[in-house]
C-alpha positions as CSV (number, residue, x, y, z in Angstrom):
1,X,-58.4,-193.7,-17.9
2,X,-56.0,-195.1,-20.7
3,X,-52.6,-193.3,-20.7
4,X,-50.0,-194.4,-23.4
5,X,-45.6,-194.9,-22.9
6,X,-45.9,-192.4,-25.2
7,X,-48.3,-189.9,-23.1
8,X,-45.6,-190.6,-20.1
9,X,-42.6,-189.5,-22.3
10,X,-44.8,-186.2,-23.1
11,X,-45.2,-185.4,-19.8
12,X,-41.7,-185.9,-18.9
13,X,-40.9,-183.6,-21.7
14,X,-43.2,-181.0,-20.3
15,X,-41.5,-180.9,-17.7
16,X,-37.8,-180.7,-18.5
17,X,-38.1,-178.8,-21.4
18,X,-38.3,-175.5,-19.4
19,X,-35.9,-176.5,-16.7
20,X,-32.9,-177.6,-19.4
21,X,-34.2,-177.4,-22.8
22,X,-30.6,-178.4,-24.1
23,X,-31.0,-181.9,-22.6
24,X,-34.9,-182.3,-23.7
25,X,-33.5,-181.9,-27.4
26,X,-30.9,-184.6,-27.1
27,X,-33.2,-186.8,-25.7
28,X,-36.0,-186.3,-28.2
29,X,-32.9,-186.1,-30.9
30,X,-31.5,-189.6,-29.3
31,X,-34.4,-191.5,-29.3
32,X,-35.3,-190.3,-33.1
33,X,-31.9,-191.9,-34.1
34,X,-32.3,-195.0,-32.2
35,X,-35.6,-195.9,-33.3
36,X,-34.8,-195.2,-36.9
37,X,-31.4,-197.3,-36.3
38,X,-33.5,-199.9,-34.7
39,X,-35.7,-199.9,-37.7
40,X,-33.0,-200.1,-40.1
41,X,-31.9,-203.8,-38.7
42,X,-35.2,-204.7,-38.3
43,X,-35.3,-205.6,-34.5
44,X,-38.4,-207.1,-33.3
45,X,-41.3,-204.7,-32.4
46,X,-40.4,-205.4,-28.7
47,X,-36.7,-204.1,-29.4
48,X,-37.6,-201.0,-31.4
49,X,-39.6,-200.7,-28.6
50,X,-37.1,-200.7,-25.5
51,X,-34.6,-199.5,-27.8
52,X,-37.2,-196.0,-27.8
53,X,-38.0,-195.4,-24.3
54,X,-34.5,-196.2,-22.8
55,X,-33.3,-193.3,-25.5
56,X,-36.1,-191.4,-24.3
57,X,-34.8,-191.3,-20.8
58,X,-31.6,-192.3,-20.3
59,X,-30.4,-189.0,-19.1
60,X,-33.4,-188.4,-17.0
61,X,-30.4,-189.0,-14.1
62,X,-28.7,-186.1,-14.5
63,X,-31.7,-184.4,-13.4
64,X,-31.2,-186.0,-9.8
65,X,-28.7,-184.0,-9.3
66,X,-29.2,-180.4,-8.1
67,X,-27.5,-178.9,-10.7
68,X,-27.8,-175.5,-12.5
69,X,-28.9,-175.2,-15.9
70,X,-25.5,-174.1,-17.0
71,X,-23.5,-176.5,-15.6
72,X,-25.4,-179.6,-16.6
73,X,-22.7,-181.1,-19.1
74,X,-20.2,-180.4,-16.2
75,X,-17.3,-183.0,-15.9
76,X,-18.1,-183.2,-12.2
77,X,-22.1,-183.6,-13.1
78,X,-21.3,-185.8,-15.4
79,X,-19.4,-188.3,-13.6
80,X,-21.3,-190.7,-12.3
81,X,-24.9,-189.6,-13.3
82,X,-25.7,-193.1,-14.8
83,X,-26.0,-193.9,-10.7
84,X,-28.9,-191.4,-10.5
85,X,-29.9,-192.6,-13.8
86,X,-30.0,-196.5,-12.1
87,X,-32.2,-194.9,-9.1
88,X,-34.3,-193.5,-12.0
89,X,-35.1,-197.1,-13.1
90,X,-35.0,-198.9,-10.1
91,X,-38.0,-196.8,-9.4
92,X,-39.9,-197.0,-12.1
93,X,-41.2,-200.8,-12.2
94,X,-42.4,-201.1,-16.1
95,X,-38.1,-199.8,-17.0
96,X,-37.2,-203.0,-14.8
97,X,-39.9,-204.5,-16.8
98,X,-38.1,-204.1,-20.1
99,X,-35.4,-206.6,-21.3
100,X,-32.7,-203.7,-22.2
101,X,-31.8,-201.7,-18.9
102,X,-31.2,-198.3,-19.1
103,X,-27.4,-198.8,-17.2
104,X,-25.8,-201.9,-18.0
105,X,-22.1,-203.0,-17.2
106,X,-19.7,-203.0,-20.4
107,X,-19.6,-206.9,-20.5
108,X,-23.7,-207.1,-20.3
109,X,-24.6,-204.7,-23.7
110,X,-26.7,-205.7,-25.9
111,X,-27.5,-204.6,-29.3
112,X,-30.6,-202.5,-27.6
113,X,-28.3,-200.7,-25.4
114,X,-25.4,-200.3,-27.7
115,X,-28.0,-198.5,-30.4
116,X,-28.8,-196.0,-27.5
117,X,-25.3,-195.7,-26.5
118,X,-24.4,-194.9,-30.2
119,X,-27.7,-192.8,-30.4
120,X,-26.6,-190.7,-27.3
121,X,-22.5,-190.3,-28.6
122,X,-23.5,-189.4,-32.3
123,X,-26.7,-187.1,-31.2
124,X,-23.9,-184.6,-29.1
125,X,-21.2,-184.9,-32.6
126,X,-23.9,-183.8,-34.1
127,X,-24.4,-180.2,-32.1
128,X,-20.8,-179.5,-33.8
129,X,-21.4,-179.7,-36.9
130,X,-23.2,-177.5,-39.6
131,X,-27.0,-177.9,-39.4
132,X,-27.9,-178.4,-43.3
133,X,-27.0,-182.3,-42.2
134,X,-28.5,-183.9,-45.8
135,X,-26.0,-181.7,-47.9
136,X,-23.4,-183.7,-46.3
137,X,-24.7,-186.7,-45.0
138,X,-22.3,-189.3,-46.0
139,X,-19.4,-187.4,-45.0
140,X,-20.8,-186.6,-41.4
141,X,-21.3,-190.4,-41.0
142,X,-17.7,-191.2,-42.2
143,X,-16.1,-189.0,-40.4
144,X,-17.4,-189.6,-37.7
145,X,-16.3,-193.3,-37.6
146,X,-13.2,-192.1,-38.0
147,X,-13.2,-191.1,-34.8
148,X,-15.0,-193.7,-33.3
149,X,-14.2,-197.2,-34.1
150,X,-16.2,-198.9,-30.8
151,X,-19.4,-200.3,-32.4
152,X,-21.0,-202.8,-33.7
153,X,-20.6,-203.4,-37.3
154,X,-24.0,-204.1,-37.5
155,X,-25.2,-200.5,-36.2
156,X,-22.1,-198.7,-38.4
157,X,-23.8,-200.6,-41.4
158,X,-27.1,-199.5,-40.3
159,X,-25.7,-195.8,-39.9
160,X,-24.1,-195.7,-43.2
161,X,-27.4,-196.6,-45.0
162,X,-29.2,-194.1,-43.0
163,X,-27.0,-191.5,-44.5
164,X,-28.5,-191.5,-47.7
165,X,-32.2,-191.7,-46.4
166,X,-33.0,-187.8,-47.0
167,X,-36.3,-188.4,-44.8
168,X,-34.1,-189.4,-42.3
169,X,-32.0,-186.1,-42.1
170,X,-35.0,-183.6,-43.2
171,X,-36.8,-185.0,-39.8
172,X,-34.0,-185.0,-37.4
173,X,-33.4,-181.1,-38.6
174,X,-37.0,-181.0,-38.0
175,X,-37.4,-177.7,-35.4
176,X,-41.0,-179.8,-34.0
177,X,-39.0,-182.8,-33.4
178,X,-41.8,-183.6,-30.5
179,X,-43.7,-183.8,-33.6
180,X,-41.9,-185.8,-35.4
181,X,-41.6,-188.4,-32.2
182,X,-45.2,-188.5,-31.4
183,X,-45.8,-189.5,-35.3
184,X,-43.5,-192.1,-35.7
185,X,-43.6,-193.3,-32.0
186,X,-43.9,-197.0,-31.1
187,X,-45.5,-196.5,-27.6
188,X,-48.7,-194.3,-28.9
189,X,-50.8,-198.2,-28.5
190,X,-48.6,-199.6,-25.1
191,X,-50.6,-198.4,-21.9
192,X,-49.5,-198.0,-18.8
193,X,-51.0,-198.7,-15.1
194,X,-51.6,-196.1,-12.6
195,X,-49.3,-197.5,-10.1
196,X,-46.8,-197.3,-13.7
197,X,-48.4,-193.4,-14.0
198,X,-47.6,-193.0,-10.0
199,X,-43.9,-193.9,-10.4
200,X,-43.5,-192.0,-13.4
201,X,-45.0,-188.5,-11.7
202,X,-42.8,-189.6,-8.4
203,X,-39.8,-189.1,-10.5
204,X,-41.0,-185.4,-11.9
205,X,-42.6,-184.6,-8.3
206,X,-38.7,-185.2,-7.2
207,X,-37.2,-183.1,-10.2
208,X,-39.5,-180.6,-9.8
209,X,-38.9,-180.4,-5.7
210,X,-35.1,-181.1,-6.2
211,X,-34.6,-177.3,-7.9
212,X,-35.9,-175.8,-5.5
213,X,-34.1,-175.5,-2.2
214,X,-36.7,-175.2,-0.3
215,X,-38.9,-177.6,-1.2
216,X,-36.5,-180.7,-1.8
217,X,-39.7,-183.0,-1.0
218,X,-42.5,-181.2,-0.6
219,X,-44.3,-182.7,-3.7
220,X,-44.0,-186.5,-2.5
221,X,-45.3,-185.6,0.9
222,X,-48.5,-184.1,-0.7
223,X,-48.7,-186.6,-2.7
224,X,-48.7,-189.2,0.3
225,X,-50.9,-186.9,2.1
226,X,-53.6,-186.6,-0.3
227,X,-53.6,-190.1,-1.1
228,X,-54.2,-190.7,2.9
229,X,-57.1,-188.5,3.6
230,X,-58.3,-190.1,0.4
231,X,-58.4,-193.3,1.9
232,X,-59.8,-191.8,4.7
233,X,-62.1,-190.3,3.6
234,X,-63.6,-194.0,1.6
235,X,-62.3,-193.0,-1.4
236,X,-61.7,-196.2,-4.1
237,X,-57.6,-197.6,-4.5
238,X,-58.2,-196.2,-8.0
239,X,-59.0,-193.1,-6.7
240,X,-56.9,-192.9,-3.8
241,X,-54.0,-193.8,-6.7
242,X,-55.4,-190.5,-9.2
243,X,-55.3,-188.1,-5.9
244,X,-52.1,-188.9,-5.0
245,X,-50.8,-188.3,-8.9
246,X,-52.4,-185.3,-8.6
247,X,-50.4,-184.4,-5.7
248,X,-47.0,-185.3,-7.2
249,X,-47.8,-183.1,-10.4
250,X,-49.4,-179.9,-8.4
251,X,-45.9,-178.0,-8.1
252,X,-44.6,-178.7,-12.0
253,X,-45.2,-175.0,-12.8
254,X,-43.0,-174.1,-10.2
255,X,-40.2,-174.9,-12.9
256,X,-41.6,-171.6,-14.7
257,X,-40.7,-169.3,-12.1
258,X,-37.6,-167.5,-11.9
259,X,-35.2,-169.2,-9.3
260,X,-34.2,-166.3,-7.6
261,X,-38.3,-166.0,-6.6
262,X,-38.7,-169.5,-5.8
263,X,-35.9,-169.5,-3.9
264,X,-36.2,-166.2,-1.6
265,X,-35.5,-166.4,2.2
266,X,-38.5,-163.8,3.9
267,X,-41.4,-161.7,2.3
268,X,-41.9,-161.3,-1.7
269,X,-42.3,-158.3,-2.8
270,X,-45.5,-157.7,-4.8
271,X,-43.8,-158.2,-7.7
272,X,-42.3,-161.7,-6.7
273,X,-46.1,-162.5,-5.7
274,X,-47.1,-161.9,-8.9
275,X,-44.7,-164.2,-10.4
276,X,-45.2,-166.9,-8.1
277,X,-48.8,-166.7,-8.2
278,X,-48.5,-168.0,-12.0
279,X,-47.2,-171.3,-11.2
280,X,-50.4,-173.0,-10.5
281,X,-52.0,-171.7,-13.9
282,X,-48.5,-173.0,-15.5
283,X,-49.1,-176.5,-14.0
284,X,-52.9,-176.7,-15.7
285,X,-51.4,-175.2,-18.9
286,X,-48.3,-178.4,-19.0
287,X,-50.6,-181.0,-17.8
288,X,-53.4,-180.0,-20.4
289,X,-50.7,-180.8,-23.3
290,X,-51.4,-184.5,-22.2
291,X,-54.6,-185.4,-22.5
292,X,-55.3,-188.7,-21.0
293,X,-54.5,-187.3,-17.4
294,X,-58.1,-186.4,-17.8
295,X,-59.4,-185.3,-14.4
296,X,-56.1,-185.4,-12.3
297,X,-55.1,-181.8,-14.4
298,X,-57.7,-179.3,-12.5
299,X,-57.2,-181.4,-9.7
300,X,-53.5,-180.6,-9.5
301,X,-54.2,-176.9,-11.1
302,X,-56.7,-176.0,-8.5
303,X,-54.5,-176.4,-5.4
304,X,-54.9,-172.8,-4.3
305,X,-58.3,-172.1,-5.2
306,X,-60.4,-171.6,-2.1
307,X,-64.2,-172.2,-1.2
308,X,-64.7,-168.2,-0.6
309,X,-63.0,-167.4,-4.3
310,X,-60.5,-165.9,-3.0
311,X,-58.0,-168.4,-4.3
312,X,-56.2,-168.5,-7.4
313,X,-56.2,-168.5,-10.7
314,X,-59.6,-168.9,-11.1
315,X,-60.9,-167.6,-7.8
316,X,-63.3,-170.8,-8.0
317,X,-65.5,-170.9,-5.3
318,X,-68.1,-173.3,-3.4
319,X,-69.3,-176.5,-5.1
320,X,-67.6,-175.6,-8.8
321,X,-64.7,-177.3,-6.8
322,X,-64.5,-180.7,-6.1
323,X,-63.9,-183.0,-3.3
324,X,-60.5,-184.4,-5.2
325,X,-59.3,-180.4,-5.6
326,X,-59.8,-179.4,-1.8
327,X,-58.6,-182.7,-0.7
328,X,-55.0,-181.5,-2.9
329,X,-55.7,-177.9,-1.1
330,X,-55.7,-178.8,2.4
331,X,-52.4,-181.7,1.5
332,X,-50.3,-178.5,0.0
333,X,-51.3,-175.9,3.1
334,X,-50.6,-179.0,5.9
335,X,-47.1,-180.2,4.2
336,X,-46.3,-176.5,3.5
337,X,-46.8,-175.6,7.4
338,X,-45.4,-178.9,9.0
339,X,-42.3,-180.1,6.7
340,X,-38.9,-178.4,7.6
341,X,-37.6,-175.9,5.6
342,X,-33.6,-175.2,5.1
343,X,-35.1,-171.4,6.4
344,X,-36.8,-172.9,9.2
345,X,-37.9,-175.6,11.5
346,X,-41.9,-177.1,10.1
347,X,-44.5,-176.0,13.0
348,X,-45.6,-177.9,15.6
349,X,-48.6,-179.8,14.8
350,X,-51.0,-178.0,17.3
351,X,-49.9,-174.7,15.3
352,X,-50.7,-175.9,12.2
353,X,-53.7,-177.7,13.2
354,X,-55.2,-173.9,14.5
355,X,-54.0,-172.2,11.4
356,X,-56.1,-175.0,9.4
357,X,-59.2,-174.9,11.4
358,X,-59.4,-170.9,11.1
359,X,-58.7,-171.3,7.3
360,X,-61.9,-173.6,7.4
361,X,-64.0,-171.2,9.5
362,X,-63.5,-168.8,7.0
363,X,-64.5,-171.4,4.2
364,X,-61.7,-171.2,2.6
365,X,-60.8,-174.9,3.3
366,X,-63.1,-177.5,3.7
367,X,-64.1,-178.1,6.8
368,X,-65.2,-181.9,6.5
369,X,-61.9,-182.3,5.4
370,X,-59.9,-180.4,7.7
371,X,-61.6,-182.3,10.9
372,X,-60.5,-185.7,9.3
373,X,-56.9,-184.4,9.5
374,X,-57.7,-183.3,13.0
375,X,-59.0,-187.2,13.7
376,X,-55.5,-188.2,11.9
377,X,-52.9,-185.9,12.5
378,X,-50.3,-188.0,13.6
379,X,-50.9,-190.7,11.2
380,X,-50.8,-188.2,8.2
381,X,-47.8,-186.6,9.3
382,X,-46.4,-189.5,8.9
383,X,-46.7,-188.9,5.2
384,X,-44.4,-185.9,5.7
385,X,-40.8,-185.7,4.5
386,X,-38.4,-188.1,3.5
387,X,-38.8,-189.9,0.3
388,X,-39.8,-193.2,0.9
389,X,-37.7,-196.1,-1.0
390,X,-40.3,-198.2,-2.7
């Protein structure tokens, strides 16, 4: 399994995009002008490189907080987000890996972070002006270093030459700027490990969780549940590692369905059911766009599919599922039933443990599976909960 820097930004764009499709444009927008200012001064392959993926994702932050779509450029959500945005890359070990941090202090920039500062500041002067950009370029260039004098001359040099490179303007008011990235992108050849894959997903398992009141962690735990019976159950670190991805991805549809649904206190109506029903078939259709997750996508899609067919959206049944898929099953049912809820308290482990041995008598869980959690249940509800600091 060989997934790219540049597979990881994709799936992080899957996933925002729907939730606050505002800030996946600057970011895509942002990184397009840092790389091509990067470019233009002829930084080392390294730089152009850092300068990319800290444009890429130096907002990602602001997703920390649980904020609602319209209030996301807030003064109050604003202020301080580069703190989340730190947490963000203290987390993820291959950012701490790369010589430009994503959130430096004023006396520490470097050229790499001042070309995604500037990058970030002239992408959102941008959104106010007229869109037909290359009729006139050079003016939108100077006038906006009339404004702001705080840059290097060396990136205001690089800016002004940029202004009269059409290709330059024609791309950014490209309307498939994804498109645009994943062609020029410097990070389609850098690969990442799983345990870099892992971190990654535990970000967008958190985003995902974070909107949703009610579910503030219940990605991570089954995530760390899965990956347990996993190990359990024999299974290699490798695919211990893949399970447990799978587990942190399983929910991302959830960012498809209205809030109001996701959200409701007591009994959906049929309706509701309907609507909530489509998340799982939303998380195979996102984790599909990025191939190189292979295996882990039906494994996260088919989380409530059951042996009998009676799940969904397939209504797969018997062995057309796998061991990885009911191992993901049984994680979701036992975090959904024992994690506490704002709505309610999580049931006691005997409860839960009935309501999981009847769902296996009627082979709609596996059973093999289900007895191994029986075997376990205290240590895998340890894996419950809070979010572990790494």
């Amino acid at each position: 399994m060989k997934t790219s820097v540049q597979d990881c930004l994709n799936l992080i764009n899957v996933v925002i995009e729907p939730l606050f499709s505002d800030l996946a444009l600057h970011l895509r927008q942002s990184s397009f002008i840092a790389f091509y200012i990067a470019c233009n001064l002829k930084l080392s392959e390294n730089q152009v490189k850092d300068v990319f993926i800290s444009a890429s994702m130096h907002d990602l932050g602001l997703l920390l907080k649980n904020t609602h779509q319209d209030r996301l450029i807030a003064a109050d959500v604003l202020d301080g987000h580069y703190l989340n945005g730190l947490e963000v890359q203290q987390e993820i070990a291959m950012l701490n890996r790369i010589s430009n941090t994503l959130y430096v202090q004023k006396n520490d920039c470097t050229l790499v972070s001042d070309i995604v500062y500037f990058s970030d500041i002239f992408e959102l002067y941008l959104r106010d002006q007229d869109k037909d950009y290359i009729s006139y370029s050079e003016m939108l260039v100077d006038d906006f270093f009339a404004v702001h004098s705080e840059f290097r001359q060396e990136i205001v040099d690089a800016m002004k030459r940029l202004a009269q490179d059409d290709v330059f303007w024609l791309r950014l008011e490209s309307s498939n700027m994804h498109k645009v990235l994943q062609r020029i992108s410097p990070l389609r050849d850098s690969y990442v490990t799983l345990e870099d894959l892992k971190d990654i997903c535990l970000i967008l398992a958190r985003i995902v969780d974070i909107h949703s009141s009610f579910t503030v962690t219940h990605s991570t735990s089954v995530s760390r549940v899965a990956e347990k019976i996993a190990g359990l159950m024999s299974f290699s670190e490798e695919q211990q590692q893949k399970i447990g991805i799978a587990g942190y991805l399983h929910d991302i549809g959830k960012v498809y369905i209205p809030s109001e649904v996701l959200n409701k206190e007591g009994q959906l109506t049929r309706k509701e059911r309907g609507l909530m029903k489509k998340h799982s078939y939303k998380t195979l259709e996102m984790l599909s766009h990025i191939k190189s997750l292979g295996e882990i996508t039906p494994w996260a899609a088919n989380h409530h599919e059951r042996l009998d067919g009676s799940g969904y959206p397939f209504g797969i049944h018997g062995d057309e599922l796998d061991a990885e898929s009911r191992i993901i099953a049984v994680a979701d049912v036992f975090t959904a039933l024992t994690e506490d809820r704002p709505y309610r308290k999580g049931m006691p482990l005997t409860q839960a443990m009935d309501i999981l041995e009847v769902e296996a008598e009627q082979l709609k869980l596996d059973k093999l599976i289900v007895n191994i959690v029986k075997r376990n249940i205290e240590i895998i509800f340890d894996c419950v909960g809070q979010i572990k600091p790494k």
